[in-house]
N, C-alpha and C positions, 0 to 999 in steps of 0.2 A: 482492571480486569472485569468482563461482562460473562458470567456465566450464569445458564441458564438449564432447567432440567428436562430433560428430551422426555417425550411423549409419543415421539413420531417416527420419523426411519430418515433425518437427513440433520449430518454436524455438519456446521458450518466454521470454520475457523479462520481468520484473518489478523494481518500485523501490518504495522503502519512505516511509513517509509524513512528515511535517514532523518534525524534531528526532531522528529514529529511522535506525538503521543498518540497512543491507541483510542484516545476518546475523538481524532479525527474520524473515525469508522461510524458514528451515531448514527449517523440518517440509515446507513448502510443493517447495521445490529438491532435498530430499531426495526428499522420495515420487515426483516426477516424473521424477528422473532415473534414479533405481533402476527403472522403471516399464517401463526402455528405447526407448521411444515419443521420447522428448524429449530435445533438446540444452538447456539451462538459463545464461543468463544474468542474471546480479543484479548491482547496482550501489552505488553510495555517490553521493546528487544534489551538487549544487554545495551545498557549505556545510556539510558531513557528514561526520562519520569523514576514511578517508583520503583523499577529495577535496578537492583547493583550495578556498580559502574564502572569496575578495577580498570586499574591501569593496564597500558601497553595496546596494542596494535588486535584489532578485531578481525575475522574473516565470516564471510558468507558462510560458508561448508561449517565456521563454530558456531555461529549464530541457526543454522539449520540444526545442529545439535541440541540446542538450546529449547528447540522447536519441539525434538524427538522426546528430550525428558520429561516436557509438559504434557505432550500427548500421554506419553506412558503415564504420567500423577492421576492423570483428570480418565484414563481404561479408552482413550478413544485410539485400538490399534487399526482400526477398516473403516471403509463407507463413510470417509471426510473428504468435504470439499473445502478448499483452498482456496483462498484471493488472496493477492500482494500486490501492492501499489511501491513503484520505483524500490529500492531498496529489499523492500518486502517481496518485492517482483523477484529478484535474483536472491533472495532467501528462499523462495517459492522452488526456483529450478534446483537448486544443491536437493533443497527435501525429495520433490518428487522421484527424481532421477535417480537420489541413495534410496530410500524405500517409495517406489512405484506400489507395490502392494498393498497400500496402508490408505490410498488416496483414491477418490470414486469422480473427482471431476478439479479441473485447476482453470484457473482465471488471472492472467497475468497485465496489468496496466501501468503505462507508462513506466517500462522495464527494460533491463536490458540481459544480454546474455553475457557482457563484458567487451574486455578491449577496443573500448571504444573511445573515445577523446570528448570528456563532457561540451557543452557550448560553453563560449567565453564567459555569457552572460551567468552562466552559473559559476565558473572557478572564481568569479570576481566576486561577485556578493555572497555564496559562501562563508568565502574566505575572511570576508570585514565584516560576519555576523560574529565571528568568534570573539573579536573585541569587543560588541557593541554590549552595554550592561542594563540597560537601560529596554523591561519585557516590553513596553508599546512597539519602539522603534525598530526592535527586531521584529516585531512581527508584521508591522508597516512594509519592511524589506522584505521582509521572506513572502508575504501574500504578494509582491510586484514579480518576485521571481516566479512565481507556480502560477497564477492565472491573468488571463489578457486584459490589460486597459479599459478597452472595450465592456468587460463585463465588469470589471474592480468598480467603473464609476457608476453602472448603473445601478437600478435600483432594485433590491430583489426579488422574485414571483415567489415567493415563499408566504406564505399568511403569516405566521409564525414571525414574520425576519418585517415585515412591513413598517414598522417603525424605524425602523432604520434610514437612512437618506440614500446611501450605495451599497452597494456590496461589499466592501472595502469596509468600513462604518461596522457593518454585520459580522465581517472575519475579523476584526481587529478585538469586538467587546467579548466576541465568544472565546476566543484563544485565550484570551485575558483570563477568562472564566473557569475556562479548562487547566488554567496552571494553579487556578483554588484548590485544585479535586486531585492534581496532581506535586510535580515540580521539577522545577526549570534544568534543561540538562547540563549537566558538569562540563568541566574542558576535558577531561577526564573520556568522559563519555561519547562528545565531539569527536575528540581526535581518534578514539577507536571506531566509532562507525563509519569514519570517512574512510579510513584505513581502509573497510570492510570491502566498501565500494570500488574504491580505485583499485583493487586487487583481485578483486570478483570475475571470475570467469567461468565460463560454461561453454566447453567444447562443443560443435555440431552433433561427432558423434554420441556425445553424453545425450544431448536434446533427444538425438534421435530413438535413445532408450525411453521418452517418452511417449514416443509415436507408435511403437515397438508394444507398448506396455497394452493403447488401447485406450485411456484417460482421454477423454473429451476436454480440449482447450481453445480456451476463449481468447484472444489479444484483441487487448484495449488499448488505444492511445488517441491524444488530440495533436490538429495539425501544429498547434502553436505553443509546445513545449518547448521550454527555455533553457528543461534541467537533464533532460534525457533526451535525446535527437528523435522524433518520430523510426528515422531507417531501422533503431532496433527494433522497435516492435515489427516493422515490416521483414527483419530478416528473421526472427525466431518463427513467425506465421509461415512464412516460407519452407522453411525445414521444416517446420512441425505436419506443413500441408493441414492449416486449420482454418478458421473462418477471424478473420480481423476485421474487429468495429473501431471506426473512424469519427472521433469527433471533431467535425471541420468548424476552422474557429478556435476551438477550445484549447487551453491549457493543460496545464501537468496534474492537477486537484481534481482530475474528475469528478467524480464522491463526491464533492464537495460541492462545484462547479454545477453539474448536471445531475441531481441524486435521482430525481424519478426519472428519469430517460436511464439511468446507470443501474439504480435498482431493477428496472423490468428487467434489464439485458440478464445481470448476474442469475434472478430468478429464476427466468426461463432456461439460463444453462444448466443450473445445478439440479432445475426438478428435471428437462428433458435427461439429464445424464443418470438419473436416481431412477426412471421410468424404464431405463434399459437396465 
C-alpha cells in the first residue's frame, strides 16, 4: 500500500489486475504523486500479496466492497478518481455504478464489462501458471501473455531500465524484486480471483448509470491484447459515448508497456475532470 498525505484537491486511487500486485502501479503512483496535485492510494485485492486470501469463490460486486471499506478507513467518501487495469477495470464498474456519488472521474484499461469468452491464448497460460512453482518462469510466462514480442525483446527507453539488454530482462528482475516487498499469491487466492472474473458482469443498463451520473471516462486499451479482447473496451466506450485511447501495437500492461504516453493521458483526464 502507497499512501500519501493530500495537500491539494485531487485522490487518486487505483488496483492492479487479476494475479498482479499493486506495486505494478509505480511509474503510475509515482508521477502522480511527485506531480503534487495528488494524494495516491494503491492497494493489494482480496487474494494478492499481503492481503488475506480465504477460501472459496470471489466476485467483482465483493471485491468492489472490499474497495468501499478502505475508502471509508482511509475518510475518502467524494472527489476520487479511479483507474483499474483488467480485473481492476471491472472492479472499477461494480464501484462506480453502486456508489456513483463518491467518484469525480474513472479510467478504465484493458477491461471488460463481462461475458465475454477470454482469448485462447489466455485460458491456456493462465491456466498452467497455477502449476508452475518455480517465481522466474512464471513470470517469464505471464510477461509473454500481457505484452507484444515486438516490445519484450527490445531494449528499453527508460534511463533507469538501460542496463538491461530487453524489456523482458527488465520485467523479469523487477517482478522478482517486487515479490521481496511483497508475496507470491496462494492457490487459494488464484482460484478466487479467477472465479471473480469469469463471473463478472456489468449490465448496459448498469453502465449507463454511469453515463447518467456525469463522471468523465476514459477507455484505454492496446490493439495487441491477449488477455482481454480489444471489442470490450470498444463496447463499454460505446455505451458510455466516451472518448477511447488506442494503443496500436501494444499489449495488455499498458502502465507498464507505455508509462509516459499512459501517465500524460491519466493526468490530463483527472485534472480536466477536477477543473470542472
Amino acid at each position: 500500500m502507497n499512501f500519501m498525505a493530500m495537500d491539494l484537491n485531487m485522490s487518486y486511487l487505483s488496483w492492479a489486475s487479476l494475479n498482479s500486485s499493486c506495486l505494478a502501479w509505480e511509474n503510475q503512483t509515482n508521477y502522480l504523486a511527485k506531480s503534487g496535485k495528488y494524494t495516491v492510494l494503491i492497494f493489494e485485492n482480496r487474494g494478492m500479496g499481503l492481503s488475506d486470501a480465504p477460501s472459496g469463490l470471489y466476485s467483482t460486486s465483493q471485491l468492489a466492497y472490499d474497495v468501499k471499506d478502505l475508502l471509508d478507513h482511509v475518510g475518502w467518501r467524494k472527489n476520487v478518481h479511479v483507474d483499474g487495469i483488467s480485473m481492476g477495470g471491472m472492479i472499477a464498474l461494480e464501484l462506480v455504478t453502486t456508489w456513483p456519488d463518491r467518484f469525480s472521474s474513472l479510467v478504465l484499461t484493458s477491461t471488460t464489462s463481462g461475458r465475454q469468452v477470454p482469448p485462447l491464448k489466455a485460458i491456456t497460460t493462465l491456466g498452467s501458471l497455477i502449476f508452475v512453482k518455480d517465481p522466474k518462469v512464471k513470470i517469464e510466462r505471464a510477461v509473454s501473455l500481457v505484452y507484444p514480442p515486438k516490445w519484450l525483446s527490445a531494449k528499453s527507453e527508460e534511463i533507469e531500465y538501460a542496463h538491461f539488454e530487453t524489456n523482458r530482462d527488465m520485467l523479469v528482475s523487477t517482478y522478482l524484486a517486487r515479490l521481496e516487498r511483497s508475496r507470491p499469491q496462494t492457490l487459494t487466492g488464484n482460484i478466487g480471483q479467477t472465479a471473480a472474473c469469469l463471473s463478472h458482469y456489468v449490465s448496459d443498463s448498469r453502465l449507463l448509470k454511469i453515463k447518467e451520473s456525469g463522471i468523465p471516462v476514459l477507455v484505454i486499451t492496446g490493439t495487441l491484447d491477449n488477455l482481454v479482447n480489444p471489442k470490450n473496451s470498444y463496447h463499454i466506450a460505446k455505451v458510455l459515448g466516451c472518448h477511447m485511447e488506442l494503443f496500436d501495437g501494444s499489449g495488455h500492461g499498458l502502465p507498464g508497456e507505455q508509462p509516459a504516453r499512459y501517465n500524460k493521458l491519466i493526468d490530463d483526464h483527472f485534472s480536466e475532470a477536477a477543473s470542472k
